[in-house]
N, C-alpha and C positions, 0 to 999 in steps of 0.2 A: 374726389380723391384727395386733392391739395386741403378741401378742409378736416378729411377724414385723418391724414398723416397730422396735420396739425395739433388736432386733439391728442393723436396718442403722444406724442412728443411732450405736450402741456400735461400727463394724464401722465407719465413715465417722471417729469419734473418734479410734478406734485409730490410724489411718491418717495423722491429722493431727498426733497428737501424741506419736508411739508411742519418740522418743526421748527424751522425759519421763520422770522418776521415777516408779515404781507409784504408789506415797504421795500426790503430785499429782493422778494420774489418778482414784486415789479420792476421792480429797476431792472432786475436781470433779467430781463422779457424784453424790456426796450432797449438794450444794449445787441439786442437780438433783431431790432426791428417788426418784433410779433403784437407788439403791445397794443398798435392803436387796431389792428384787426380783430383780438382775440383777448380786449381787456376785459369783456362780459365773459366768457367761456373760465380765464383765471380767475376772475372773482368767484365763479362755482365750484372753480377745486378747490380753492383757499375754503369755500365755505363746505367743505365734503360732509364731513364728521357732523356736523348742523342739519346735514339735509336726508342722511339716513347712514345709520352705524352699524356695521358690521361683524361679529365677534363671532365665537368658540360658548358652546355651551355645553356644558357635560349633566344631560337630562337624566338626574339620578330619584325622581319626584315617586317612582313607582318600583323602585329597585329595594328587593330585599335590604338591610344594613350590611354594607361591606361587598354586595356583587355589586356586577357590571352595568353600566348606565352606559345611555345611548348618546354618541356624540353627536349634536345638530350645529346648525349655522343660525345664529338668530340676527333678525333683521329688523333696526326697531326706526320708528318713522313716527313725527308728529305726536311723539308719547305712547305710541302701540306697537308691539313686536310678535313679529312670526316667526314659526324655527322650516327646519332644514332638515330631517334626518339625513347622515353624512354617510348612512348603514354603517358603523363601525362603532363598537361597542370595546369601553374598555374599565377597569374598576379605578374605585377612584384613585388608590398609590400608583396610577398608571398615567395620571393626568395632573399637568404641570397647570394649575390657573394662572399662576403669574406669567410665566412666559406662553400660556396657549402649546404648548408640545406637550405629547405622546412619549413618557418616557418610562422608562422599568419595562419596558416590552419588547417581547423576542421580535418581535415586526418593528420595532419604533419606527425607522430611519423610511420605509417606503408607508406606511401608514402617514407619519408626517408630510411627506411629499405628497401625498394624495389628498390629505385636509388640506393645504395650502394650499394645493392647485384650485380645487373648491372654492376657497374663497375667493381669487385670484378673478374665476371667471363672475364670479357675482358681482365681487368689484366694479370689474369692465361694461357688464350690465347697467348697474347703475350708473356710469363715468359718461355711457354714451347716452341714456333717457338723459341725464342731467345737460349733455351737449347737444342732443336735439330739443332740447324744451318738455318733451313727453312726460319728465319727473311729476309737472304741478297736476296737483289732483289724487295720485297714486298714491294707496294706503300703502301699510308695510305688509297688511296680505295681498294687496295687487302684487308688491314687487317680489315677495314669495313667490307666487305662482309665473313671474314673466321669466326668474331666474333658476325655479325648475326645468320648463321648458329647456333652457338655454342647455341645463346639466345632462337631458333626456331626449333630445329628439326623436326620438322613436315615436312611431306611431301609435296612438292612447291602444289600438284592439291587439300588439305585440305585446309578449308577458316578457317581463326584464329578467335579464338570466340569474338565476338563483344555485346554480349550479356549487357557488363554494358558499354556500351557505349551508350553517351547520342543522339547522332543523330540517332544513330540505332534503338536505342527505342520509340523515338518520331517519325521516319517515318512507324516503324512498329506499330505503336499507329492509326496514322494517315490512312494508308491502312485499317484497321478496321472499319472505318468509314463511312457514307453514301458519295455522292459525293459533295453534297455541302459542309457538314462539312469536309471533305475530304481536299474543294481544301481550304479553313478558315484555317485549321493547318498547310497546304504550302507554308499558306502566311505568317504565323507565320516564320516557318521553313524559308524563302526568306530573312527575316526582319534580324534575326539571323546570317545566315552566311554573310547578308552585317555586322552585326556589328561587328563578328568575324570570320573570314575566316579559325579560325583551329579549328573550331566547333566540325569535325568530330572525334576530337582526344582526345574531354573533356568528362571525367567519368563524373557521376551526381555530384559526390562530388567538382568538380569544378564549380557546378552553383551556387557560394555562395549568401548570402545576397546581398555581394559587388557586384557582376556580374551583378545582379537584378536590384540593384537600376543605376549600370552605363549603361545597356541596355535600362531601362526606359526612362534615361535622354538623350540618343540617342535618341531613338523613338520620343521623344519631340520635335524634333528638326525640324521633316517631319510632326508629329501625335501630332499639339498640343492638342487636343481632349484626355481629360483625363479617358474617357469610352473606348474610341476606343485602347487605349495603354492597356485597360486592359483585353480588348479580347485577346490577345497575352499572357498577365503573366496569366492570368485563362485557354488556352493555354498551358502553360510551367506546369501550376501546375496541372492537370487534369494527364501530364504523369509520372509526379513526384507521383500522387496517385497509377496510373496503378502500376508503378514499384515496388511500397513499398509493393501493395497488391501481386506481384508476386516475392515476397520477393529478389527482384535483388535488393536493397540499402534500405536502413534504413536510408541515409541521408535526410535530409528534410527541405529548407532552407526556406520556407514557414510560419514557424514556428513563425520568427522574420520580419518578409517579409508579410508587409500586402498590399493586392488589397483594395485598398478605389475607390467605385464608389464615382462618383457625379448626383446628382441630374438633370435630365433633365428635357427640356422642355416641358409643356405639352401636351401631342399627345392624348386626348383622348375627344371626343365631349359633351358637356351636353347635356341633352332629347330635350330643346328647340331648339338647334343647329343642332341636325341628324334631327328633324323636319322639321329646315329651309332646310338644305341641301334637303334631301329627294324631298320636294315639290318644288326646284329650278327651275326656268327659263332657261332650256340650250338650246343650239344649236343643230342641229340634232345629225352631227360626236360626243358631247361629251354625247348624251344617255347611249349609251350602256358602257361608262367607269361611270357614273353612276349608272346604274344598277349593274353592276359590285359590288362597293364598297355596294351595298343593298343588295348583295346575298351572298359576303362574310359576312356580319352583321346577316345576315337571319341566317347562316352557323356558328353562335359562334365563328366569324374570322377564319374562314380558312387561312391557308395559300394561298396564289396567285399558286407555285405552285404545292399543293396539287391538287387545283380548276383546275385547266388546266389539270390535270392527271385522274379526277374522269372521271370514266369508265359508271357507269349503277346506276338508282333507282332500288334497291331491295327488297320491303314489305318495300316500303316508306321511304325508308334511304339509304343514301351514306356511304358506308365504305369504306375504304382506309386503309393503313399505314402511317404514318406521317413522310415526309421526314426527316425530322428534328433529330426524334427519334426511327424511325420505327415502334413505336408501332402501333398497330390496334386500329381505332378509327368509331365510328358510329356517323351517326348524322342523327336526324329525320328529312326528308325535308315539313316545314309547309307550306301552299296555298301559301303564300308568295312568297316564292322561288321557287313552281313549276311554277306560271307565268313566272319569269326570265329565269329558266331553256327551256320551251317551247320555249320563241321567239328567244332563241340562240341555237338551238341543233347543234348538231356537227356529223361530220363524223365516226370519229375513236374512238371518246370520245364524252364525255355526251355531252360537251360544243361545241362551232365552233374555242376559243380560238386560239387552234396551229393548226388552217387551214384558220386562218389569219394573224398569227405572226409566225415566224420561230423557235422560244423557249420562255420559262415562261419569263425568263430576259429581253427578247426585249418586252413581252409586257406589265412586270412590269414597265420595263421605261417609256412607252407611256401612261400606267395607270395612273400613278402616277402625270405623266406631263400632263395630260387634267384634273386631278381631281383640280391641281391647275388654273385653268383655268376657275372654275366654278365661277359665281360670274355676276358682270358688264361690258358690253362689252361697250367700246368708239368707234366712226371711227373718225380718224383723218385724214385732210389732204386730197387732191385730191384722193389719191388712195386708202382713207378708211383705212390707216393700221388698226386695233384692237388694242385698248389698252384694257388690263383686271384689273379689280381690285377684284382679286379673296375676295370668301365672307371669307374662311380658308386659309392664306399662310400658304403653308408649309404641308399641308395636303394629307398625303398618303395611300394608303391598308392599312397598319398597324394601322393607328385610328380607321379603325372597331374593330379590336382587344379588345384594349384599351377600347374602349366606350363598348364596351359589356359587358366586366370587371364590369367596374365604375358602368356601371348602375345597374348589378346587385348586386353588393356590397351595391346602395344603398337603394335596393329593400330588406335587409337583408335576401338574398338567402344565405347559408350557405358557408365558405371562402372550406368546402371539396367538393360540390360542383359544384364549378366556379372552384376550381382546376381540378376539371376532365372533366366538359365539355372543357374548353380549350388542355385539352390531358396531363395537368403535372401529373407528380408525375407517378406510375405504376412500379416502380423502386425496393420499400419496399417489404418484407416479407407476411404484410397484405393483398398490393394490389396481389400478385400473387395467393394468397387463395382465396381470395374474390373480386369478380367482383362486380366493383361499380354498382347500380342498376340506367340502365339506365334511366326509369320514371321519377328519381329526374331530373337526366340531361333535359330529353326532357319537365318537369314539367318549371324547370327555363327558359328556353329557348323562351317558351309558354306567360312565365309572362315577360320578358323583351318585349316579340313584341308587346304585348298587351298593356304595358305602353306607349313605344313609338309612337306606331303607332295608337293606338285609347283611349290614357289615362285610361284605363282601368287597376285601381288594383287588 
């Protein structure tokens, strides 16, 4: 014990005085009476910096230009150096090399305290092999791995908490999800660690403002589509909510950090339009993708594929969950739509859908690409090719949506409504007490077919 306190004493001295003359430092040891017991032990602190060096290294070796690099501890011994990852990640305007601090950052002040505590104990690791003699021999990967140890005593088969960690939280965000939106937050998650490869080691508090806006102007670069870049930061910001609500960070860059959509183009048909369409002229093969886009119309735009999954009429209505959001959703099926329904029944499901196509995506693609198609057909040429001059470019599943919307907006059916026959909202306090009274729904539903399809207010 008497030689243990001694050392730190000598090892606190060192510390404070260490840009001192040797000569000084001994003298003032023997004015102490410590000199003739512990002049080998001061000659090892005097010699510290000689016998292995300590620093801050900001590992930016794999890091996009301009993101975030990983802070380690390097440890260099005998001409060879190990690092430390410190797990704290920060860009480089964030990192002071001359003074070794964390600055420009909304965490600086306990992030700093936190590297320094780090070194602090690596120090004392080394202060004591050097006071027991244990130093000679030991690489600077030996003394890596003895001053892990020191940082981690946990047992090797415990996994270290990763809990505020940002990749961990965003993929366990993401497995809670349905599977389509599932694989949406992986594409997110794919986007990211190309723009920064040491993803897995940044707290939330490293997803600053600056992060945000230099991720976005990446994404520019492949994603000039300024809606499409913003499914990714609504994305980033959805787990950044998660977290806050499950009180793991309070940080919230979002704050100053705004998602501005842009206006698109218009996807949505007027009543004279789904008229023309409706009553088209098509070719046999593009029938039944027209009927098609009439039954999701019929259906308050269903999703395509929701449609592909409905199972059975039940006392005149299809219910389902909605892939999208899971909720449970009914919808009345009117004469309308049991025609359609009838001349396509299915095997496994109401419909014949996936017992013609091999999943929803393969036949949303062919849907989508024969509904452009509708229109005038040319033959050109010896061999007839087709040329089409569709009546809608651009026109997909999704404009039933849209046009069902529109029209009843401006039928002035009520905006609460057309929010729930479309399936939003159900999220609130209100909707969980109170089930929306379907009537209204299957009421508007009734007055939009009636308008389109036989002008009738």
């Amino acid at each position: 014990m008497k030689h243990l306190a001694l050392f730190h004493v000598s090892f606190l001295f060192y510390i404070a005085v260490k840009s001192l003359k040797k000569s000084y430092v001994l003298h003032y040891f023997d004015a102490f009476g410590c000199i003739k017991m512990h002049k080998n032990l001061l000659q090892t602190c005097c010699s510290f910096n000689v016998m292995a060096k300590i620093n801050f290294y900001l590992d930016l070796r794999y890091a996009e230009p301009g993101s975030a690099g990983c802070l380690k501890l390097s440890i260099s011994r005998k001409g060879k150096t190990a690092f430390i990852p410190l797990n704290v990640s920060v860009l480089p305007g964030q990192w002071d090399k001359r003074s070794c601090k964390i600055v420009n950052h909304p965490n600086k002040n306990a992030l700093n305290a936190y590297i320094y505590n780090r070194r602090l104990v690596a120090e004392n690791v080394v202060m004591r092999l050097l006071s027991t003699g244990e130093m000679s021999g030991l690489t600077a990967t030996n003394l890596k791995h003895i001053i892990e140890e020191e940082f981690d005593p946990t047992p090797v088969n415990e996994s270290p908490d990763t809990s505020k960690l940002f990749s961990s939280r965003f993929l366990q965000f993401a497995e809670s999800k349905s599977p389509s939106t599932r694989d949406c937050y992986m594409h997110t998650f794919g986007r990211m660690k190309a723009f920064c490869p040491g993803l897995e080691e940044l707290r939330f508090e490293n997803i600053t403002r600056e992060w945000l806006t230099k991720f976005d102007t990446w994404l520019s670069s492949s994603s000039p589509s300024r809606n499409a870049r913003n499914i990714h930061l609504r994305n980033i910001r959805a787990v950044f909510n998660a977290a806050i609500d499950d009180e793991i960070t309070s940080f919230y860059p979002f704050r100053r950090f705004k998602i501005k959509p842009v206006a698109t183009a218009k996807r949505a048909l007027s009543v004279d339009e789904l008229r023309a369409l409706f009553c088209a002229d098509v070719e046999p093969f593009a029938q039944k993708y027209l009927d098609c886009f009439k039954l999701i119309f019929f259906l308050i735009g269903i999703n395509v594929v929701d449609l592909c999954r409905l199972q059975e009429i039940r006392n005149g209505r299809v219910e389902f969950h909605r892939s999208k959001t899971g909720r449970l959703y009914s919808i009345k099926v009117e004469p309308e739509a049991w025609v359609i329904i009838d001349r396509y029944r299915g095997k496994g499901q109401l419909l014949d859908i996936l017992d013609r196509y091999s999943n929803h995506k393969d036949f949303t693609h062919r849907l989508n690409e024969n509904l452009q198609k509708i229109g005038k057909v040319d033959r050109v040429g010896r061999g007839g090719k087709k040329i089409y001059t569709p009546m809608f470019p651009g026109l997909t599943s999704y404009w039933a949506r849209h046009s069902w919307a529109t029209i009843a907006a401006s039928l002035d059916i009520p905006k609460e409504t057309i929010a729930a026959a479309l399936g939003h909202g159900g999220n609130s306090v209100t909707d969980i007490y109170i089930d929306f009274d379907r009537e209204k729904v299957d009421r508007a539903n009734r007055q939009v077919l009636d308008w389109v399809l036989y002008e009738k207010r």
